[in-house]
RODO-2510 file (C-alpha; in nm, 4 decimals, decimal comma):
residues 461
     n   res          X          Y          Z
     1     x    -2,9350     1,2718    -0,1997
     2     x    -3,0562     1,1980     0,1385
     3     x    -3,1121     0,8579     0,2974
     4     x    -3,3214     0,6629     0,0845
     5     x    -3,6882     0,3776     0,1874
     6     x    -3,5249     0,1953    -0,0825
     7     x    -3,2386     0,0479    -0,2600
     8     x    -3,0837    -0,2566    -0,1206
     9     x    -3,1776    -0,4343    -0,4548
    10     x    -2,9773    -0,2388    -0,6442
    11     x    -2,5946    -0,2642    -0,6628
    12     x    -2,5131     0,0801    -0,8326
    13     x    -2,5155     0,4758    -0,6980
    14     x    -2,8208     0,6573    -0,8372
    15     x    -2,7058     0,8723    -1,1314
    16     x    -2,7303     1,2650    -0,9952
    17     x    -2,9297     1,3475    -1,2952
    18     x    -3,1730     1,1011    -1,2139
    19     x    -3,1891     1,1909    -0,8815
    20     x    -3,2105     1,5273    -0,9588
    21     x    -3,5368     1,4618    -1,2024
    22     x    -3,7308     1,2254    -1,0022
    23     x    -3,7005     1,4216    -0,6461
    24     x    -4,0651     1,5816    -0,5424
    25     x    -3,9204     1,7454    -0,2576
    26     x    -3,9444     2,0932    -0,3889
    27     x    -4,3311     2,0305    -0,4416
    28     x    -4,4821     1,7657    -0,1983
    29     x    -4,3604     1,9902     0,0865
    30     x    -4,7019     2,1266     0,1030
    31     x    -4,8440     1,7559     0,2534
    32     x    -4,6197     1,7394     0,5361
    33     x    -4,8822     1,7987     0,8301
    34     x    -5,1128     1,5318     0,6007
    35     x    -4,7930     1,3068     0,5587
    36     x    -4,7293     1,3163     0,9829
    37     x    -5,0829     1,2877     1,0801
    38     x    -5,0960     0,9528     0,8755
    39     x    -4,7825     0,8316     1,0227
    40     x    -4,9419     0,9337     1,3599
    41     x    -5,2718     0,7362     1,2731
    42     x    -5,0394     0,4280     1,1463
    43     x    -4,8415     0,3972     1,4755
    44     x    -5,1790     0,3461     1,6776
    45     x    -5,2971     0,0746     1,3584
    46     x    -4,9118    -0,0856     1,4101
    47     x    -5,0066    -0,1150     1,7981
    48     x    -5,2817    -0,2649     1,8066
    49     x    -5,1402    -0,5190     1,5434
    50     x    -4,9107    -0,5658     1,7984
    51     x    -4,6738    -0,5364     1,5136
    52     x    -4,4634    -0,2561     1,7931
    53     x    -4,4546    -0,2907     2,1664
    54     x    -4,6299    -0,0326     2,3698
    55     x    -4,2842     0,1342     2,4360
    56     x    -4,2230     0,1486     2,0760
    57     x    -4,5531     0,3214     2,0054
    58     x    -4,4612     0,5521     2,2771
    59     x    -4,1686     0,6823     2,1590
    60     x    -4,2648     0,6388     1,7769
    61     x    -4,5899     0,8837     1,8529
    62     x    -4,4019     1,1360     2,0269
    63     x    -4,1408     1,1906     1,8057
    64     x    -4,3995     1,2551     1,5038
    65     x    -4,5811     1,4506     1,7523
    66     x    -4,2606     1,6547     1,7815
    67     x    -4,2064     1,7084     1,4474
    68     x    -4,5662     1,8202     1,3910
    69     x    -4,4904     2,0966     1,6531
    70     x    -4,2141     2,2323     1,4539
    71     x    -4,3460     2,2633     1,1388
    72     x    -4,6899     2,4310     1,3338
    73     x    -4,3956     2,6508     1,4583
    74     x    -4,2129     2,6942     1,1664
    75     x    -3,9015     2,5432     1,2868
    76     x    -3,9602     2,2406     1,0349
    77     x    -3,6491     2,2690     0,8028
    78     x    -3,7238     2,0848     0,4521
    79     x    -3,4214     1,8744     0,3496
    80     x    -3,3389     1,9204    -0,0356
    81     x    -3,2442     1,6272    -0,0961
    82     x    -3,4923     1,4191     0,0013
    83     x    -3,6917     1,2156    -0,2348
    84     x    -3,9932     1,3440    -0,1810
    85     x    -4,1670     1,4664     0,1652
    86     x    -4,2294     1,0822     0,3420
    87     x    -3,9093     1,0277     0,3023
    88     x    -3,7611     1,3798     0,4622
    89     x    -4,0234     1,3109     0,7390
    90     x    -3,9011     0,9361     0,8417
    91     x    -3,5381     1,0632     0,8265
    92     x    -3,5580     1,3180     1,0747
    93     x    -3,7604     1,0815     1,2721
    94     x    -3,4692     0,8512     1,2569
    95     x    -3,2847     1,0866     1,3956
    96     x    -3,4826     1,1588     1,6488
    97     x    -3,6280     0,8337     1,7991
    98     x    -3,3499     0,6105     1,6291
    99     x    -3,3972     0,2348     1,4803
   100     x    -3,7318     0,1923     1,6397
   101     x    -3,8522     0,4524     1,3285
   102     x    -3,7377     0,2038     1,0578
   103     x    -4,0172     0,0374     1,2077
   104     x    -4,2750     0,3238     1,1152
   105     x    -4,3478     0,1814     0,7589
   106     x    -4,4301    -0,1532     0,8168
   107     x    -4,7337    -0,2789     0,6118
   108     x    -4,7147     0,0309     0,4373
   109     x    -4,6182     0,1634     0,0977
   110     x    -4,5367     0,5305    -0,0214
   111     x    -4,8111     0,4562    -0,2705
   112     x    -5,0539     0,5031    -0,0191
   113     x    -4,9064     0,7577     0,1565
   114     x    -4,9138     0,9910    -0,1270
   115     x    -5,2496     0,8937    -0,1586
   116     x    -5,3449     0,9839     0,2062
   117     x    -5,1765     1,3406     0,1920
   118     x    -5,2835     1,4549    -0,0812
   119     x    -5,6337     1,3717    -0,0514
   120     x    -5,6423     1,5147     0,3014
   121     x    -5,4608     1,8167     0,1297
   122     x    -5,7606     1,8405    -0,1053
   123     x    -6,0112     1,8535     0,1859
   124     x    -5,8278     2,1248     0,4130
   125     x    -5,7517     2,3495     0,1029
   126     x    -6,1259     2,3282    -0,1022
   127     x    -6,3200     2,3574     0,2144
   128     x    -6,0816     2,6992     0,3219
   129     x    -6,1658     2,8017    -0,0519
   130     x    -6,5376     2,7714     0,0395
   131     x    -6,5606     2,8261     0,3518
   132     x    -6,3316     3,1609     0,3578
   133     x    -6,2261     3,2503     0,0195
   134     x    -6,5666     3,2146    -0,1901
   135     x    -6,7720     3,2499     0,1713
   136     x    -6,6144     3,6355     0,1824
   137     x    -6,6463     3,7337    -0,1669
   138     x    -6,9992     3,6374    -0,2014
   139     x    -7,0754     3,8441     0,0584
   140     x    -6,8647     4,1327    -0,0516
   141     x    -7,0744     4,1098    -0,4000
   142     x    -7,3976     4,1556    -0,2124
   143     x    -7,2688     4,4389    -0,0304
   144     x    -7,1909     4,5943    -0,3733
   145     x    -7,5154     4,5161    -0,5027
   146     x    -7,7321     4,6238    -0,2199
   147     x    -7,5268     4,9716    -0,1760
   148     x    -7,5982     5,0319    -0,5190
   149     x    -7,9529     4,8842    -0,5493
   150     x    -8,1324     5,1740    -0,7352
   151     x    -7,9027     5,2123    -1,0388
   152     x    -8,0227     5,1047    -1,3559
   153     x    -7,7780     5,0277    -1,6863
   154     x    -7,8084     4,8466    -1,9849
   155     x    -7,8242     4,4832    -2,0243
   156     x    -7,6645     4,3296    -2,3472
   157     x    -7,6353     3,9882    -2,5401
   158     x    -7,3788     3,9815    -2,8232
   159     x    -7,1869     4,3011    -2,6302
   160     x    -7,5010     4,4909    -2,7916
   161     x    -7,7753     4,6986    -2,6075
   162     x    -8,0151     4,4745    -2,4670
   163     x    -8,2763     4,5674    -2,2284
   164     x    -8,2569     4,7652    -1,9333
   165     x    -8,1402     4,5668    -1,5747
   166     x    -8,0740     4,6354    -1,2444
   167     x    -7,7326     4,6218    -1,1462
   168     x    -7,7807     4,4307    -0,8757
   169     x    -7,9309     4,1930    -1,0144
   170     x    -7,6335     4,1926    -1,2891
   171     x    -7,3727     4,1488    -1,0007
   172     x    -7,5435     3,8943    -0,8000
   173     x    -7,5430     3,6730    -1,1194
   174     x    -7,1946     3,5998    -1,0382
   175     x    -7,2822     3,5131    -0,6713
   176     x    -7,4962     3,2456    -0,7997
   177     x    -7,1871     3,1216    -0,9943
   178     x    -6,9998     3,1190    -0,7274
   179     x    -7,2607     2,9291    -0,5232
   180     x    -7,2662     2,6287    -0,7651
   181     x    -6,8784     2,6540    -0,7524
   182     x    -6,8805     2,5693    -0,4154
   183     x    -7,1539     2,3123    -0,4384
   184     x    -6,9510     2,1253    -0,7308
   185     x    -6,5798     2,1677    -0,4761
   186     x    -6,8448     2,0334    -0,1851
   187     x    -6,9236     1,7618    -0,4294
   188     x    -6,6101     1,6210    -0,4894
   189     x    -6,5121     1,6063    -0,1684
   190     x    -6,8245     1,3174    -0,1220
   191     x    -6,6595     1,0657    -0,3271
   192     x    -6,2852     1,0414    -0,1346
   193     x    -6,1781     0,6935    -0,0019
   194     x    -5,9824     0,6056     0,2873
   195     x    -5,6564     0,4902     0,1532
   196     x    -5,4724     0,3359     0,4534
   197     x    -5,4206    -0,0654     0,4587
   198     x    -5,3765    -0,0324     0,0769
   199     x    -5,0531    -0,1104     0,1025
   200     x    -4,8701    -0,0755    -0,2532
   201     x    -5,1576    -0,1827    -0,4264
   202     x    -5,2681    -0,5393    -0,2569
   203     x    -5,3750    -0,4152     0,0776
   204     x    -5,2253    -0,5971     0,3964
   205     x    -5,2023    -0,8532     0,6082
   206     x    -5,3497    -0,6674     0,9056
   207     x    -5,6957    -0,7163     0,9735
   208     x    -5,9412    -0,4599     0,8030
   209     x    -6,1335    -0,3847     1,1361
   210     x    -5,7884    -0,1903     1,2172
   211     x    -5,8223     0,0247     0,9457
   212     x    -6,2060     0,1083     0,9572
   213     x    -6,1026     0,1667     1,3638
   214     x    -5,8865     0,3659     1,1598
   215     x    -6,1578     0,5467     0,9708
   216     x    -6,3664     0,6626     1,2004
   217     x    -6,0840     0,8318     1,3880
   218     x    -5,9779     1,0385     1,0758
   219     x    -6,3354     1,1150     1,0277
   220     x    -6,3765     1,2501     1,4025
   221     x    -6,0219     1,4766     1,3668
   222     x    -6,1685     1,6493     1,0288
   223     x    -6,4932     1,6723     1,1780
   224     x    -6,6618     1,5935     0,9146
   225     x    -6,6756     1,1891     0,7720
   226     x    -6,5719     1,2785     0,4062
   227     x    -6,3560     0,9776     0,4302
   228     x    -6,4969     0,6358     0,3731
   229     x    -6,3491     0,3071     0,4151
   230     x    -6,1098     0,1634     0,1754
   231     x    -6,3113    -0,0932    -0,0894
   232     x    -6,0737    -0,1594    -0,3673
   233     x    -5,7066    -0,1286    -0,2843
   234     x    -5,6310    -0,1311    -0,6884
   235     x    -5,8387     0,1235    -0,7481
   236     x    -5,7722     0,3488    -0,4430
   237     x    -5,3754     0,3354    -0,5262
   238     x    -5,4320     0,4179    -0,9032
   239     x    -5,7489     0,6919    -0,8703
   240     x    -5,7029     1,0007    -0,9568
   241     x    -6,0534     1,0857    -1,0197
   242     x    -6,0613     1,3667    -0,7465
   243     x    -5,7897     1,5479    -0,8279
   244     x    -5,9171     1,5771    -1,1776
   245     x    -6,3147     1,6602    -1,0166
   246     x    -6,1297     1,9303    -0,8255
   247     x    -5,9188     2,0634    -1,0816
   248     x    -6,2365     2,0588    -1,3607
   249     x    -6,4217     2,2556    -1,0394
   250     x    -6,1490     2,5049    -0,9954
   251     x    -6,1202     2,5397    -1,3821
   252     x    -6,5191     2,6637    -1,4018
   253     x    -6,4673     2,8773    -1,0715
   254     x    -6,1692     3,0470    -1,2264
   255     x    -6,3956     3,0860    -1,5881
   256     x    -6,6905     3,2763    -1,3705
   257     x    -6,3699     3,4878    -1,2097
   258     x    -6,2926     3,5847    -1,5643
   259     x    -6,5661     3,6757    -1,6864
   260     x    -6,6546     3,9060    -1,3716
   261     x    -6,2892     4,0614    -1,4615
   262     x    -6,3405     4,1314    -1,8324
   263     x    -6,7038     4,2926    -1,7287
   264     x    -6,5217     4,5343    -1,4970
   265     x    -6,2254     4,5364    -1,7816
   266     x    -6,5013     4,6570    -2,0335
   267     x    -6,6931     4,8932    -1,7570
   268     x    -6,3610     5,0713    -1,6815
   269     x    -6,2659     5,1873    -1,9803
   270     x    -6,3128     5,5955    -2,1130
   271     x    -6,5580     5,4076    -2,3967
   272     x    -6,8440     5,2793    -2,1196
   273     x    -6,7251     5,4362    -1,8511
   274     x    -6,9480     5,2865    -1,6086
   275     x    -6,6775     5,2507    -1,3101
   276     x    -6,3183     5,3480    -1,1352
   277     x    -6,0692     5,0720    -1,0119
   278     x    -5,9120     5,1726    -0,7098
   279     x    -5,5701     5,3131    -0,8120
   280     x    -5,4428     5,0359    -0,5289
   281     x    -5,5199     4,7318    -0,7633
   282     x    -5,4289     4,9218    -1,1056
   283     x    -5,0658     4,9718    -1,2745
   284     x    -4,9255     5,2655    -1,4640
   285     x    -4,7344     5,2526    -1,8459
   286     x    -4,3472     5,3371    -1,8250
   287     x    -4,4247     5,5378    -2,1583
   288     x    -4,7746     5,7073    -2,1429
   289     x    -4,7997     5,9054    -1,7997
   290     x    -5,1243     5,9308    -1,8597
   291     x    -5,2257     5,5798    -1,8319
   292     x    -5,4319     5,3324    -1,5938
   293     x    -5,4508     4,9534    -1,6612
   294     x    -5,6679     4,7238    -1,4788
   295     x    -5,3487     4,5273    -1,4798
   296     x    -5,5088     4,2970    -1,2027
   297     x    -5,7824     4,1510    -1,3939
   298     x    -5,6576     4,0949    -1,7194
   299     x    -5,4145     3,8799    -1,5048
   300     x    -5,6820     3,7046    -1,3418
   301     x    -5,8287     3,6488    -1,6766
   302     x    -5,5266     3,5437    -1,7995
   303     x    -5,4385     3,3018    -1,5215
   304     x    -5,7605     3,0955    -1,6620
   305     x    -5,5779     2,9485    -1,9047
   306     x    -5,3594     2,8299    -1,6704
   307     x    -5,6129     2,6119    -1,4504
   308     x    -5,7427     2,4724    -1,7805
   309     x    -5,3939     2,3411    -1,8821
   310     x    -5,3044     2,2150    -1,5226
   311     x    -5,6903     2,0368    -1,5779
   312     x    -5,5799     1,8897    -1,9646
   313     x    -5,2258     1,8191    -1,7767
   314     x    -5,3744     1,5819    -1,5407
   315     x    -5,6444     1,4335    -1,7855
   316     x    -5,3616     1,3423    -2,0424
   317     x    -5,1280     1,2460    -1,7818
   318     x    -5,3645     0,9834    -1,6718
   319     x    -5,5232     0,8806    -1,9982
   320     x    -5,2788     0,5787    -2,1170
   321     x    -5,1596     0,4481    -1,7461
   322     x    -5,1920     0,0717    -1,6559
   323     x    -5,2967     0,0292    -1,3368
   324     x    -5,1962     0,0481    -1,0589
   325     x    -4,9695     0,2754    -0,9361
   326     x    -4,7279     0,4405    -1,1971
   327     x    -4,3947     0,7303    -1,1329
   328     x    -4,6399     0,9964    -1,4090
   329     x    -4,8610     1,0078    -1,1418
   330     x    -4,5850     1,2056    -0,8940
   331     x    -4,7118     1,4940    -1,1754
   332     x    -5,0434     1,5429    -1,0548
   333     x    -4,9467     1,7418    -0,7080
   334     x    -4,8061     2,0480    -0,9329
   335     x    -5,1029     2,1586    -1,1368
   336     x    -5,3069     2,1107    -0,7983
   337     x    -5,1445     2,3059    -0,5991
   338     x    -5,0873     2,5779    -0,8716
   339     x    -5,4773     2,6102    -0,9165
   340     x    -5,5412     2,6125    -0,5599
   341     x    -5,2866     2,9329    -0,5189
   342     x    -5,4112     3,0569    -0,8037
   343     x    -5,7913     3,0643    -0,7041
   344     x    -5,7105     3,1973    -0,3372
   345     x    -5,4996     3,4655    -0,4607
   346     x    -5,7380     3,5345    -0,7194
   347     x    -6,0644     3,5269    -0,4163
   348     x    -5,8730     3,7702    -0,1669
   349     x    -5,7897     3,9952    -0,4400
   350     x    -6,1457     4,0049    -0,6290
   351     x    -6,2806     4,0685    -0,2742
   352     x    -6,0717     4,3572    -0,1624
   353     x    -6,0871     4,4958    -0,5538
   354     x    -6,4759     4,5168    -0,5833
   355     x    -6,5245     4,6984    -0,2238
   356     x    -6,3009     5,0325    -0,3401
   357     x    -6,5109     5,0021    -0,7290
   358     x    -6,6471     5,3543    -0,7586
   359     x    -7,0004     5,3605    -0,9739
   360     x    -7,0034     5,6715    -1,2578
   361     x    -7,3898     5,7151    -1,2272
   362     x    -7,3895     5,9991    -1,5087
   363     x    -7,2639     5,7696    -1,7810
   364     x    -7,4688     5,4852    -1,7250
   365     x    -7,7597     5,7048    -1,7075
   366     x    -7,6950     5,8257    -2,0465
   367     x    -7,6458     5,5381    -2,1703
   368     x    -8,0201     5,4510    -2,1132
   369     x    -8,1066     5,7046    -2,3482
   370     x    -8,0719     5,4970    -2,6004
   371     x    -8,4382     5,4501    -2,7435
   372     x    -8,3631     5,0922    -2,8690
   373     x    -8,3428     4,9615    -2,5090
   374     x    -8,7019     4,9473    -2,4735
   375     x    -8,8156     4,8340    -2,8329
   376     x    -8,8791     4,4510    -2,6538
   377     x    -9,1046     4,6746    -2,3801
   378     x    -9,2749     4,8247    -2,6573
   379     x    -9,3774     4,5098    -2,8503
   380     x    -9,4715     4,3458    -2,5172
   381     x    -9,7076     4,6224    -2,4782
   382     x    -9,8660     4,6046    -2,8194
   383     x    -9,8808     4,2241    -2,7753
   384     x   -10,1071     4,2716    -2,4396
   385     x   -10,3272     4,4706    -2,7147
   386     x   -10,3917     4,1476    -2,8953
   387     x   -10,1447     4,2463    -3,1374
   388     x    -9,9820     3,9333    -3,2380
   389     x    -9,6043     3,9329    -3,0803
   390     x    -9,4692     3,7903    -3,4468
   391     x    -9,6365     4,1292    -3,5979
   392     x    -9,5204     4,3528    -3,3080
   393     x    -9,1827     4,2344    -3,3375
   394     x    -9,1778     4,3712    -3,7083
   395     x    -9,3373     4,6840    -3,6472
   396     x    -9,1491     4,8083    -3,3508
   397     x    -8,8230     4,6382    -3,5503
   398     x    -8,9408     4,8908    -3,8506
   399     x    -9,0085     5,1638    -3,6146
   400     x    -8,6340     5,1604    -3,4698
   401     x    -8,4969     5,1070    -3,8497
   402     x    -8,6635     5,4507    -3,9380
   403     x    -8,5715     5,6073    -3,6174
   404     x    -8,2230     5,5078    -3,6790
   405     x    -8,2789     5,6110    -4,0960
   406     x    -8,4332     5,9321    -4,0173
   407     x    -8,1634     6,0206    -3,7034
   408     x    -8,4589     6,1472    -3,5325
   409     x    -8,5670     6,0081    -3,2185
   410     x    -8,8746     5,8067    -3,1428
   411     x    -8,9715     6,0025    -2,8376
   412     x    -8,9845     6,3503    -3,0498
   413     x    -9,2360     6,1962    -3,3351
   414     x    -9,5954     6,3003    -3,3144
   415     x    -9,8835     6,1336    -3,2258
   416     x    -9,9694     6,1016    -3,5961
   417     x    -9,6273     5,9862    -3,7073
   418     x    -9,6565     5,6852    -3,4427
   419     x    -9,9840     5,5958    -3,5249
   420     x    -9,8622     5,4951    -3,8977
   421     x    -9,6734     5,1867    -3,7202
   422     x   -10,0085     5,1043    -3,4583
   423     x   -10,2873     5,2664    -3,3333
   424     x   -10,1829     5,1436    -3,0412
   425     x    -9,8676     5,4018    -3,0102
   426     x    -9,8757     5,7438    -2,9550
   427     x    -9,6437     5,9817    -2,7420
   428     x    -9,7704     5,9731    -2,3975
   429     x    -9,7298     5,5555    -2,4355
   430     x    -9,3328     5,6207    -2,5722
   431     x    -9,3069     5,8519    -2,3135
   432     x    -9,4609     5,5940    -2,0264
   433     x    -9,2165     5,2694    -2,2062
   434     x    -8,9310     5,4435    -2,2657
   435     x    -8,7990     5,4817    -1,8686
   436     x    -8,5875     5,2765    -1,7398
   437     x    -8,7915     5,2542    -1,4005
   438     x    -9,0838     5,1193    -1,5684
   439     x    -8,8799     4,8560    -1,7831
   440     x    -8,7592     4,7113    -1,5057
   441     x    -9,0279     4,6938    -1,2792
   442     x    -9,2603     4,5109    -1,5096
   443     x    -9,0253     4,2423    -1,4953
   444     x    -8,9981     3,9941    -1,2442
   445     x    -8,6798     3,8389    -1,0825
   446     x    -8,6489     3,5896    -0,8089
   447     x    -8,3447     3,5697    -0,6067
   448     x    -8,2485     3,3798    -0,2629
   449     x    -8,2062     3,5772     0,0008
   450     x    -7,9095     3,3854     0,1712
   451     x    -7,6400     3,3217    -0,0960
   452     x    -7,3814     3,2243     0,1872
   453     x    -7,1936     2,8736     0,1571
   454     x    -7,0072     2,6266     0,4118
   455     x    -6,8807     2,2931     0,4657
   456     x    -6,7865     2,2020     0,7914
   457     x    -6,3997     2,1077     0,7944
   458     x    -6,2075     2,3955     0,8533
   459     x    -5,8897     2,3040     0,9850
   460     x    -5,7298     2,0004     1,2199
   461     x    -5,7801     2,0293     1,5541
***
């Protein structure tokens, strides 16, 4: 392994295994902008400590400010075997600058580091998921919707035929998911503190005006003052409350995701009928030539399961640790990340998916033949006769029961027949209720016009 920030306490070689089990190099890559723009924050705070000369801040600033060029360039080479990402980053910087780096980490502690990066992580990655990722698939839904405004299906609870909908109205119910997803990722966002001058858990010696100098300098790169000033150095080194918020808010987003892909599951197959997949997001069978599975979203509905385990993961993880700062807490990056990718991948491809969904009008017009759609309709309207709604429940519930007894539909009784249940029913009234039209429009349904979402960070300037 790699030059170690520790060890001259100890008086043996690390065993390889060990090594080899407690390295987080192959995951904490991911925070190394976060990791050098903390360094870069911590030279200025080590300046004006006058803990370095102004030379040595010089040459300590431009050095990180060279190895934040290569990795915007790609030329950033991850070492292996490294420890973990602050340590691969104050190595190279080493070799860079020379001994003034070993100077970097004064009054500082990987604890906070960690701390830093990945809750600067969490800000760049769930305002992207809101601000791109749910942003463009909200508005890809109402596209959907408004292109096919006019069509009319059936509505069910318990996978049964309910009442009659729009279908706009159906899709747009997952836009308003989506839109208190990004509200509860907003949310957690509110609640991060500034971890800097926490040291390992005790805080330093510095003064805090450094740090809330600090502060307001992180707050003016993101753009946005998300960050607030460090209160509790215990706390701030052992929290992690907002990884869990974010996870729990990525779990519910990826649920509503599900759900949306089991609909268009259900809708796609020869049974309903109601839509076509675009061959581009479907798969074949390597027996049945005949085949075409919605491959796609049964993997996004699988992948659910996933961001609820990476949730439990982090919940159980955390459950029985002492404070402050303990080595189970190097497993909390993994299960973030992995629901991040998962719910970006799982955004772009939704997105692209529901603008080539084809709509089989045909079927889900003949679907609202069926008479028992508008038996609710029908005892509304004998209920605006005075006809008590308990009563019109049972005789419009009888009505369909001998409908269904007699296979003989409602809408080809006589006026005679119908009058036996009401005097209220007759065939020009069946005739007037059952349409799908009229079912719909005597509802009313209230939606927002502007559906769109955004926080302001973006990226780092």
């Amino acid at each position: 392994m790699s030059k170690k920030l520790w060890g001259g306490r100890f008086s043996k070689k690390t065993n390889p295994l060990v090594e080899d089990f407690t390295k987080s190099i192959d995951v904490d890559y991911l925070l190394a902008r976060h990791d050098i723009m903390a360094s870069l924050i911590h030279t200025k705070i080590l300046a004006k400590a006058k803990l370095i000369s102004e030379p040595e801040f010089k040459i300590l600033y431009k050095g990180l400010s060279d190895i934040q060029n290569e990795l915007g360039k790609g030329k950033f080479k991850f070492d292996k075997n490294s420890e973990d990402i602050h340590t691969d980053i104050q190595n190279k910087l080493e070799r860079k600058v020379g001994p003034v780096a070993l100077k970097l980490h004064t009054a500082r502690s990987r604890n906070e580091q960690v701390v830093f990066d990945t809750k600067r992580y969490c800000v760049f990655e769930v305002c992207n998921i809101i601000n791109k990722s749910i942003g463009d698939f909200i508005k890809q839904i109402e596209k959907f919707a408004n292109t096919h405004k006019n069509i009319i299906m059936p509505g069910y609870t318990h996978m049964q035929h309910a009442q009659p909908v729009k279908f706009k109205d159906y899709i747009l119910a997952y836009a308003y998911m989506l839109k208190r997803d990004s509200k509860r990722l907003e949310d957690s966002l509110h609640r991060l503190t500034y971890p800097l001058g926490s040291g390992a858990l005790a805080g330093t010696s510095m003064e805090a005006k450094l740090y809330n100098e600090a502060a307001k300098e992180i707050a003016e790169k993101m753009d946005h003052p998300f960050f607030k000033v460090v209160e509790n150095t215990i706390d701030n080194i052992s929290d992690r409350d907002f990884i869990i918020e974010i996870l729990s808010a990525l779990a519910i987003l990826g649920m509503h995701l599900s759900r949306m892909a089991e609909d268009f599951i259900i809708w796609s197959t020869q049974e309903f009928g109601f839509i076509e997949i675009d061959d581009a997001f479907c798969t074949g069978s390597s027996l049945m030539p005949q085949k075409k599975n919605p491959d796609t979203l049964e993997l996004i509905r699988g992948h659910t399961g996933e961001l609820y385990g990476n949730l439990v993961s982090v919940l159980v993880m955390m459950k029985g640790l002492p404070l402050t700062y303990n080595r189970d807490m190097q497993l909390d990056k993994k299960p973030l990340f992995s629901s991040i990718k998962i719910i970006k991948d799982e955004l772009e491809i939704l997105t692209r998916l529901i603008a080539g969904i084809k709509i089989n009008k045909v079927n889900i017009k003949r679907q609202l033949e069926e008479e028992s759609l508008y038996a609710t309709d029908l005892a509304f309207y004998l209920a605006k006769n005075k006809v008590p709604f308990r009563k019109a429940h049972e005789i419009i519930g009888k009505l369909i029961k001998d409908s269904l007894d007699l296979n003989r539909r409602i809408k080809d009784m006589k006026d005679e027949e119908l009058k036996k249940y009401s005097p209220f029913i007759n065939g020009k009234v069946i005739k007037n209720i059952f349409n799908p039209i009229t079912s719909v429009n005597s509802k009313k349904s209230f939606s927002k016009k502007n559906l769109s979402c955004r926080v302001t960070v973006v990226e780092p300037r």
